[in-house]
C-alpha positions in Angstrom: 0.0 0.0 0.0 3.0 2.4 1.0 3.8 2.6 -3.0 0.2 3.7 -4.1 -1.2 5.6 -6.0 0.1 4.6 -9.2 -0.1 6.9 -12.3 -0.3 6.0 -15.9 1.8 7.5 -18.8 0.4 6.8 -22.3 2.5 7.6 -25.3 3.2 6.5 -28.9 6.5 6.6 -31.7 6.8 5.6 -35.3 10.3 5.0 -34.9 12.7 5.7 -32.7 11.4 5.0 -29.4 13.3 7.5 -27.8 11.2 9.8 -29.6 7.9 9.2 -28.0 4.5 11.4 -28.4 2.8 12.3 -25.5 -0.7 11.2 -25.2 -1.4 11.8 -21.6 1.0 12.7 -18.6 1.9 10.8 -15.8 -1.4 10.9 -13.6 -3.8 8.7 -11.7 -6.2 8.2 -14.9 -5.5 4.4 -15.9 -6.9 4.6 -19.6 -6.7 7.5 -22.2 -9.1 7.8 -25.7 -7.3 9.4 -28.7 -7.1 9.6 -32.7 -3.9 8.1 -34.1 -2.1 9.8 -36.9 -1.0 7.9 -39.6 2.2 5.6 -39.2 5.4 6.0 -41.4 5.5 4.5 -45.4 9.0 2.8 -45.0 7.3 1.0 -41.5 4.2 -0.7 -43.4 2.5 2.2 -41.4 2.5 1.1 -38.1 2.2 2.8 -34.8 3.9 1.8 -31.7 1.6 2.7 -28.5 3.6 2.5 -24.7 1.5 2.2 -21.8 4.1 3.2 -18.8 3.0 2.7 -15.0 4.7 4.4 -12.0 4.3 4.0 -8.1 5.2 6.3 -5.7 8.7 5.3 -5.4 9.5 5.8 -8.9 9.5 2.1 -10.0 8.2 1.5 -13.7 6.9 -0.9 -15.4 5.8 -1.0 -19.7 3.9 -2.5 -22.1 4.2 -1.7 -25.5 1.4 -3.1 -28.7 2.3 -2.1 -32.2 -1.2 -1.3 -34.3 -1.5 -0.4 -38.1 -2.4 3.1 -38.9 -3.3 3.9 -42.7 -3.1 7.4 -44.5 -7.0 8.6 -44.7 -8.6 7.5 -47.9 -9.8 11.4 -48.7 -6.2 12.4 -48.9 -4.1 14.7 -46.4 -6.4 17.6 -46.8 -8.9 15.6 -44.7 -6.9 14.5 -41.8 -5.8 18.0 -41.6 -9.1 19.0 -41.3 -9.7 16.5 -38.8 -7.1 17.8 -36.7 -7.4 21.3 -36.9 -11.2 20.7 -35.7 -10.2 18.4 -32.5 -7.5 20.9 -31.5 -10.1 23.8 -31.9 -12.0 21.8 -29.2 -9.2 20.7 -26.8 -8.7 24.4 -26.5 -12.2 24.6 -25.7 -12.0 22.6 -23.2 -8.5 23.0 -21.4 -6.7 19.7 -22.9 -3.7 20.7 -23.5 -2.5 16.8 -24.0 -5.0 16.5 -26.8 -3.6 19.7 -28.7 -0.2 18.6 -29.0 -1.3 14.8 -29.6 -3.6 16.2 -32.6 -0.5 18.3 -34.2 1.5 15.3 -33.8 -1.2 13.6 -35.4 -1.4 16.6 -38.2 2.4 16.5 -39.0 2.5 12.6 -39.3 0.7 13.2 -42.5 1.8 16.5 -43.8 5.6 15.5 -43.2 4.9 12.3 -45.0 7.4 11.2 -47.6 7.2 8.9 -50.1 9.6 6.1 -49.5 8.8 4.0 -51.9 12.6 2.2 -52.7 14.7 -0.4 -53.7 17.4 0.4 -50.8 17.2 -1.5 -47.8 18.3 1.3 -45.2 18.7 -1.1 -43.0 20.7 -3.6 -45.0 23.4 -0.2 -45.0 23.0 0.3 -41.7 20.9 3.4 -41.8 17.2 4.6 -39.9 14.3 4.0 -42.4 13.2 6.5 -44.7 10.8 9.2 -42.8 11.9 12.6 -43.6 13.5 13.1 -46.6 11.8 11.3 -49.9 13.4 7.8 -51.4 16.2 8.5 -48.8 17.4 6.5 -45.8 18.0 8.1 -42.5 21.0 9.3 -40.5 23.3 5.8 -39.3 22.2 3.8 -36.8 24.0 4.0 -33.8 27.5 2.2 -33.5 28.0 3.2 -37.4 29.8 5.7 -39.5 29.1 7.0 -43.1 27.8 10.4 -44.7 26.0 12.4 -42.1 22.5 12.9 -42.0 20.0 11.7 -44.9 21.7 9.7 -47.4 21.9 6.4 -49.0 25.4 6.0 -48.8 25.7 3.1 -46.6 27.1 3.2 -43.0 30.5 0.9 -41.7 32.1 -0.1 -38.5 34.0 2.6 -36.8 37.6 1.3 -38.0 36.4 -1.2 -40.9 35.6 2.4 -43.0 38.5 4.2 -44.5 38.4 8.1 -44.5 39.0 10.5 -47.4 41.8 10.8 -48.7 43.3 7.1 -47.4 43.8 4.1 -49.6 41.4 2.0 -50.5 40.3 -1.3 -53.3 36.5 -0.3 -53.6 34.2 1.8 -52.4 32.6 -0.2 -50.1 36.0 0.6 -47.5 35.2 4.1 -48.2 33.2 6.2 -45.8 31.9 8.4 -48.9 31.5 5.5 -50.9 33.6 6.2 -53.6 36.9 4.8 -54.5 38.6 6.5 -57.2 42.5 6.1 -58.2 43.1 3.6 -55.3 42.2 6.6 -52.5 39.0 7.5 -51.2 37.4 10.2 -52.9 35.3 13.0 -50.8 32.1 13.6 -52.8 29.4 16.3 -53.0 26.3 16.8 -50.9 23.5 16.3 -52.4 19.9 17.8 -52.7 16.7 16.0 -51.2 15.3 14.0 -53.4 17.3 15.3 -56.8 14.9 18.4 -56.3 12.4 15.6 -57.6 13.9 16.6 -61.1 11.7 19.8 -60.6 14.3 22.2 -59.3 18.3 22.9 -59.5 20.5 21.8 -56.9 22.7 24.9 -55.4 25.7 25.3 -52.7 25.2 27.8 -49.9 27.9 28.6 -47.4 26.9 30.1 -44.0 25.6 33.0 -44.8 23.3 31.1 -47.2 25.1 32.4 -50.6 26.1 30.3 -53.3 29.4 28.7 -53.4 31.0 26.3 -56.1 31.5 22.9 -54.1 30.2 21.6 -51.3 31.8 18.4 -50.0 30.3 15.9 -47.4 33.4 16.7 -45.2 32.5 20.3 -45.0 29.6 20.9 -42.5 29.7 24.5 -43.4 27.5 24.3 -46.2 24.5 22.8 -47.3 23.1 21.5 -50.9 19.4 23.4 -51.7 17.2 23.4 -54.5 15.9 26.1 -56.5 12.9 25.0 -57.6 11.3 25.7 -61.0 8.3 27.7 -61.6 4.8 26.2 -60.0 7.1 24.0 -57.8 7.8 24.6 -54.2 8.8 23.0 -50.7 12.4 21.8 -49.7 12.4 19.6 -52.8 10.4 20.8 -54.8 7.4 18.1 -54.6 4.8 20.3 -53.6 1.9 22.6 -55.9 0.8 26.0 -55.1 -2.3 24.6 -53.3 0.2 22.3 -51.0 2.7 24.1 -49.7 -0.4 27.3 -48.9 -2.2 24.4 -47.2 0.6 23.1 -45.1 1.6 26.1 -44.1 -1.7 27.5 -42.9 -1.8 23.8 -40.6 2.0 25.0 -39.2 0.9 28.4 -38.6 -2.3 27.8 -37.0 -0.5 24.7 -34.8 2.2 27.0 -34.0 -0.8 29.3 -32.2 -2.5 26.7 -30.8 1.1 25.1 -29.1 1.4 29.0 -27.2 -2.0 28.9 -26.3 -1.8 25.1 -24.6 1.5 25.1 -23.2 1.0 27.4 -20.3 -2.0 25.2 -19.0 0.7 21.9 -19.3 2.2 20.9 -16.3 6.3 20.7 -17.2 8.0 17.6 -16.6 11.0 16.1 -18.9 8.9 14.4 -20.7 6.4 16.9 -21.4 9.5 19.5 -22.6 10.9 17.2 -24.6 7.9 16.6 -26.9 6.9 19.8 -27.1 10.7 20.7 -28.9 10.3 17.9 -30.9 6.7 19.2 -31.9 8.2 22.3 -32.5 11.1 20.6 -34.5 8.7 18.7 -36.3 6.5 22.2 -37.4 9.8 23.9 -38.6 11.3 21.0 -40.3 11.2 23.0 -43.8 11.5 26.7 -44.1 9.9 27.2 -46.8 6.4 26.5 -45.4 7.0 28.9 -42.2 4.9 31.8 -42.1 6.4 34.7 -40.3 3.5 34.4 -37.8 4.1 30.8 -37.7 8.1 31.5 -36.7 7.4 33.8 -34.5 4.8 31.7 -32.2 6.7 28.9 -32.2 9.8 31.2 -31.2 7.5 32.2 -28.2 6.7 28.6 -27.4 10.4 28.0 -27.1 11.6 30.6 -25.2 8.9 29.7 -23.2 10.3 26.2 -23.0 13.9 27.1 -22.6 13.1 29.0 -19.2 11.8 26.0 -17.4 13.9 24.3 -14.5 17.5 23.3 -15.2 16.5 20.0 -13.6 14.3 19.1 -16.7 15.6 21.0 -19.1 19.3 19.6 -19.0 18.3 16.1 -18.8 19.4 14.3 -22.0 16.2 13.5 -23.9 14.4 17.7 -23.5 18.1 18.6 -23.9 18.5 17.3 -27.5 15.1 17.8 -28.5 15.4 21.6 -27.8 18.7 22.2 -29.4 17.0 20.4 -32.4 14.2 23.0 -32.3 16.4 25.8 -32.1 18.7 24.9 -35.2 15.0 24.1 -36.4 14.0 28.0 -36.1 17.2 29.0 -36.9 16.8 28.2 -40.4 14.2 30.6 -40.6 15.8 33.4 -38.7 14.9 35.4 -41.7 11.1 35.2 -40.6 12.3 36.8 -37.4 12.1 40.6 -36.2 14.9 41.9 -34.5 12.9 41.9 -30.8 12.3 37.8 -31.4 15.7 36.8 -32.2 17.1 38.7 -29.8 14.5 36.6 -26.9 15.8 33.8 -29.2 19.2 34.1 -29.3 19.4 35.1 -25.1 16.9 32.0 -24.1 19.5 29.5 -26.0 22.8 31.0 -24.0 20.4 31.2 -20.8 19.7 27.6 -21.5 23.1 26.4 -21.6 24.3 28.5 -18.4 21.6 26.4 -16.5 22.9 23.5 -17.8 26.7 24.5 -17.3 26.6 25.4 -13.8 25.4 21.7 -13.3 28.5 20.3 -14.4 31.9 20.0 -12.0 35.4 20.3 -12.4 37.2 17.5 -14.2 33.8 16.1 -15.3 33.4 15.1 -19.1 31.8 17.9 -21.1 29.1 17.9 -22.5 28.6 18.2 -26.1 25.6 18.4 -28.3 24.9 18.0 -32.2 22.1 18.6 -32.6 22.1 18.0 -36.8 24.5 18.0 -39.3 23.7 21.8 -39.9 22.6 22.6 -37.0 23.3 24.1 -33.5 26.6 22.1 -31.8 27.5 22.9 -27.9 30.5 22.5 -25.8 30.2 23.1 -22.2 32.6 22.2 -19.9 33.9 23.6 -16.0 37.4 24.2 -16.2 39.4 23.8 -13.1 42.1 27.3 -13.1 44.3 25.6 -10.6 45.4 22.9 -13.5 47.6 23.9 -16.0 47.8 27.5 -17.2 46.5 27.2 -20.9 43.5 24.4 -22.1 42.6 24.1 -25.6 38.7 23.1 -25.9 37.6 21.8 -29.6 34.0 21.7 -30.8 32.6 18.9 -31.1 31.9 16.4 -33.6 30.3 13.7 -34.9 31.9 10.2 -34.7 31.3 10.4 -38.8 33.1 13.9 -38.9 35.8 12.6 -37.4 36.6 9.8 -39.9 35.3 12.6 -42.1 38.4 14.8 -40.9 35.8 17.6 -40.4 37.0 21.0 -39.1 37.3 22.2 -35.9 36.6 25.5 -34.0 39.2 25.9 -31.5 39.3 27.6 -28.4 42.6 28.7 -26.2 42.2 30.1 -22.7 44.4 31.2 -20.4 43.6 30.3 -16.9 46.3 31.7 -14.8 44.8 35.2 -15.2 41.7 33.8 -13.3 42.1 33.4 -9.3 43.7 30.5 -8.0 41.2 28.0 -6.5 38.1 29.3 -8.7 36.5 27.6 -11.6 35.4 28.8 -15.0 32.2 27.6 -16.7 32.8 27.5 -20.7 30.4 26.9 -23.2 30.5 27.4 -26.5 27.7 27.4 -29.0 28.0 26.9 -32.7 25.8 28.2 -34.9 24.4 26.5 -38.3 24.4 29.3 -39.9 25.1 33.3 -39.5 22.3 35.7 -39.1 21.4 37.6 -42.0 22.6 40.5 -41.2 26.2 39.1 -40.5 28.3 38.1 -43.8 31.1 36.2 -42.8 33.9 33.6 -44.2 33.4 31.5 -41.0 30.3 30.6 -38.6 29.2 32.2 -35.6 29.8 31.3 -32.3 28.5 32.6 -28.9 30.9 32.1 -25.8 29.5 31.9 -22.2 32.2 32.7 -19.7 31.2 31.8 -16.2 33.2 32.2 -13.2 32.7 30.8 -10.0 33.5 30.9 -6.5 35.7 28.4 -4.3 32.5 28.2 -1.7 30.1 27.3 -3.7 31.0 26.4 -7.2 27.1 26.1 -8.2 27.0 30.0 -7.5 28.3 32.5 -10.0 30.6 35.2 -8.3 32.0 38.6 -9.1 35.6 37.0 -9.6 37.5 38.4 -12.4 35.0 40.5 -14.2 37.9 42.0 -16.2 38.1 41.1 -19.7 40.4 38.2 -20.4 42.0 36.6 -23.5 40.9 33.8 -25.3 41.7 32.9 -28.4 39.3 31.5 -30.8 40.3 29.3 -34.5 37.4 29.6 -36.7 37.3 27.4 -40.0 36.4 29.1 -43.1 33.2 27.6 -44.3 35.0 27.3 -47.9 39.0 27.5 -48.8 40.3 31.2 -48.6 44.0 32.1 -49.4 45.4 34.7 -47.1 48.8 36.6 -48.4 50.8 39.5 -47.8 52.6 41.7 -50.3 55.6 43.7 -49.2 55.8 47.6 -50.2 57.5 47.8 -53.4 59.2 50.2 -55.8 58.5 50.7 -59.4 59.4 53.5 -61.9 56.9 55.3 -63.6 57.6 57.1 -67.1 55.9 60.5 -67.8 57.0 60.6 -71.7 54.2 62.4 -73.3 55.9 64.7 -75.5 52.4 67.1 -77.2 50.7 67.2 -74.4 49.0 70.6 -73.4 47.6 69.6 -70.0 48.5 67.3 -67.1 47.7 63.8 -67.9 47.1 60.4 -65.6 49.3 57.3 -66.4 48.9 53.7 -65.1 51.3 52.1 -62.7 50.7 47.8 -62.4 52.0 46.5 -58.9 53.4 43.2 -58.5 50.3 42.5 -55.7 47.8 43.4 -58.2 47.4 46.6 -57.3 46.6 49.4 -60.0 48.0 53.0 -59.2 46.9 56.3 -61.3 49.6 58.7 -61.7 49.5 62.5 -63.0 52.3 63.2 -65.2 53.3 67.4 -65.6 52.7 68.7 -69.1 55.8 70.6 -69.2 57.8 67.8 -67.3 59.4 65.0 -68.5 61.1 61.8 -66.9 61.0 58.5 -64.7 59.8 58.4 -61.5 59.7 56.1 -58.8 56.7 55.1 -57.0 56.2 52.9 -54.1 53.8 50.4 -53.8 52.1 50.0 -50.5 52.1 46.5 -48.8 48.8 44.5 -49.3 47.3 41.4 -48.2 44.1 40.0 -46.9 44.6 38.7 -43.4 41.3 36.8 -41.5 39.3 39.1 -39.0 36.7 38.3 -36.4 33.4 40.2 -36.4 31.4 40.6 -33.3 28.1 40.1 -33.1 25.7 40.9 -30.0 22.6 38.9 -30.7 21.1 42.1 -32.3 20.6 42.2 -36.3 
């Protein structure tokens, strides 16, 4: 009797089960009654419902039944119908549960994908199709290959060679591709071939085109232009679609602000709503503006929560995936919301930073291959003077020979026996209104105090050095010209006025000269030095 009441957790997943849907809390109701959205293509469509039950000490226990859930015979315009009208009701009525279990339900079918292939995804070691059409998922864990969707197949860590090392066929490569004995890097590619309806283009960063863009490069992405009449990420969707889908986002955007604040939060709870949130913003191109900026509300919401839920690992990585989501359309943004934006994600990771300890393992996040990437680890400024902190990467990168951003700090100038909280946050791309050859990154500098290392001090609020390595999201060659002297002839014998002559520099440079009219002879000239040498930009969170 001491371990009553029990509560009840209901919850279903179409695929990874660590990626659950929440159809009703933790509480003392035994049974729940629901609509089920449509299971994934590349799963014969079924559903995977978890019925979890707790006692008062915290002991579980699960069952789980799989059931088979069809696409609606009228077509996707139907079940968003369907859901639109039962979430108009659960508002209605105060069930906030029901809201977010009927845009689940809603996004099952408009983020359908036809995977209709010959590849077995899992026969290459990769997650079943579900997001991007006729294409296999990220690798399954304990595997390396081409990050994120692809159908390149995955290897062992070890039993794949990296670019650039030897190789007999392409099936030691971890592109794939075996050309000349070595293994060759390859491009990215666009979803779906643009569905033959649309171009595939390279964007760096700052989301302008560049001429190659290699799968060891995770500073630039492959995008389609689509043709006329087409639209969506790759091009598969008609006017009618993509104004439709949209309008579902924006209004499920809405209805997540208005039913969050009657949710009680638990880890759970926070981590479904991200990945609802994820889910909504998966594609950019059907994001209203009003739809980015709800959703932005809904997560800076989110993000102020306890640290004890919030930096537990499943809400954790389901909000990083939602910001890199709304990152991508920062564009949809004013400059007050991506401000709230940018200043809930560092507030975020200071919560979780200050629960970390000295010597402790740090903790790293990637949260896509394009996406938001955290480093946050408590330094101890007793140890030795300088520490070098990389950021991090995924175990494909790394056979991948990805590059790193590198940090330097010196921790003798901070007082002996204090600690220093570092984070480091890496963004997927740069804000529009900052054009750079690099990324941007946001540091979070926290000292703190021998008594109590959990409570941020006044210690060293001097500025102190760091030094920060940026890659360049593409090749750039820096040089330096020395000044230089060259002589110049003024020679023009009828000339009646003062004339201009051209002077070519050795770096390139192009000097205009006036010549005398009544003056004759060789000059010399000296060239200034020139060179292009890499410089950091700041940027305050403000566009």
């Amino acid at each position: 009797q001491s371990q009553l009441p029990l509560s009840y957790e209901f919850s279903i997943y179409t695929l990874n089960p660590a990626n659950v849907q929440i159809l009703k809390p933790a509480d003392i109701v035994p049974s729940v009654s629901t609509v089920l959205g449509q299971g994934l293509q590349s799963s014969a469509y079924s559903v995977y419902a978890v019925a979890i039950a707790y006692d008062s000490l915290g002991c579980k226990a699960n069952v789980s039944q799989s059931v088979v859930v069809i696409p609606p015979s009228a077509g996707i315009s139907s079940a968003i119908a369907a859901s639109e009208t039962v979430i108009a009701t659960a508002l209605g009525t105060t069930n906030p549960s029901a809201v977010f279990a009927m845009v689940s339900n809603g996004l099952n079918a408009v983020n359908a994908v036809d995977c209709d292939m010959v590849v077995s995804c899992s026969g290459i070691h990769r997650e079943q199709c579900s997001t991007v059409a006729k294409t296999c998922g990220p690798c399954l864990a304990g595997f390396v290959g081409v990050e994120g969707y692809s159908n390149i197949p995955c290897g062992l860590p070890g039993r794949v060679n990296s670019t650039g090392t030897g190789c007999s066929s392409g099936d030691s490569c971890i592109t794939g591709v075996c050309s000349l004995q070595l293994c060759a890097n390859v491009q990215k590619s666009c979803p779906n071939g643009c569905s033959g309806k649309g171009t595939c283009l390279f964007v760096d960063v700052n989301k302008q085109s560049m001429v190659s863009c290699s799968v060891s490069n995770s500073f630039c992405s492959a995008v389609c232009q689509c043709q006329s009449g087409s639209f969506g990420s790759d091009c598969s969707l008609s006017s009618a679609q993509i104004s439709q889908y949209a309008s579902f986002r924006e209004f499920s955007c809405l209805s997540i602000v208005q039913a969050m604040v009657l949710q009680l939060p638990s880890a759970e709870v926070i981590a479904f709503r991200a990945s609802t949130i994820a889910r909504l913003l998966i594609d950019p191109s059907q994001v209203t503006a009003a739809a980015a900026t709800n959703c932005s509300s809904a997560l800076v919401y989110t993000a102020s929560s306890s640290a004890s839920l919030l930096c537990q690992a499943a809400p954790q990585a389901a909000l990083f995936n939602a910001f890199s989501a709304l990152l991508q359309s920062e564009d949809k943004l004013s400059p007050v919301m991506l401000r709230a934006v940018t200043f809930a994600l560092s507030r975020f990771v200071v919560q979780c930073q200050a629960s970390l300890a000295v010597g402790e393992r740090p903790l790293q996040v990637v949260s896509s291959p394009n996406g938001i990437r955290l480093l946050s680890v408590m330094l101890g400024t007793t140890s030795s003077s300088k520490q070098m902190q990389l950021s991090p990467r995924t175990n494909s990168e790394t056979a991948l020979n990805c590059a790193q951003l590198q940090l330097v700090f010196n921790l003798s100038a901070f007082l002996s026996g204090s600690s220093l909280g570092v984070s480091m946050i890496l963004f997927g791309s740069n804000p529009p209104t900052v054009v750079n050859s690099s990324v941007a990154v946001q540091l979070v500098l926290s000292p703190y105090g021998t008594a109590s290392r959990r409570r941020l001090t006044a210690l060293n609020q001097s500025r102190q050095q760091v030094e920060v390595v940026l890659p360049n999201s593409s090749p750039v060659l820096y040089h330096t010209s020395a000044a230089q002297q060259i002589s110049v002839l003024c020679a023009l014998t009828a000339a009646t006025r003062d004339y201009f002559v051209t002077a070519a520099c050795s770096s390139g440079l192009t000097l205009q000269l006036m010549c005398s009219s009544s003056v004759r002879g060789e000059y010399l000239v000296t060239c200034p030095v020139r060179g292009s040498r890499p410089q950091c930009m700041a940027w305050t969170g403000n566009v």
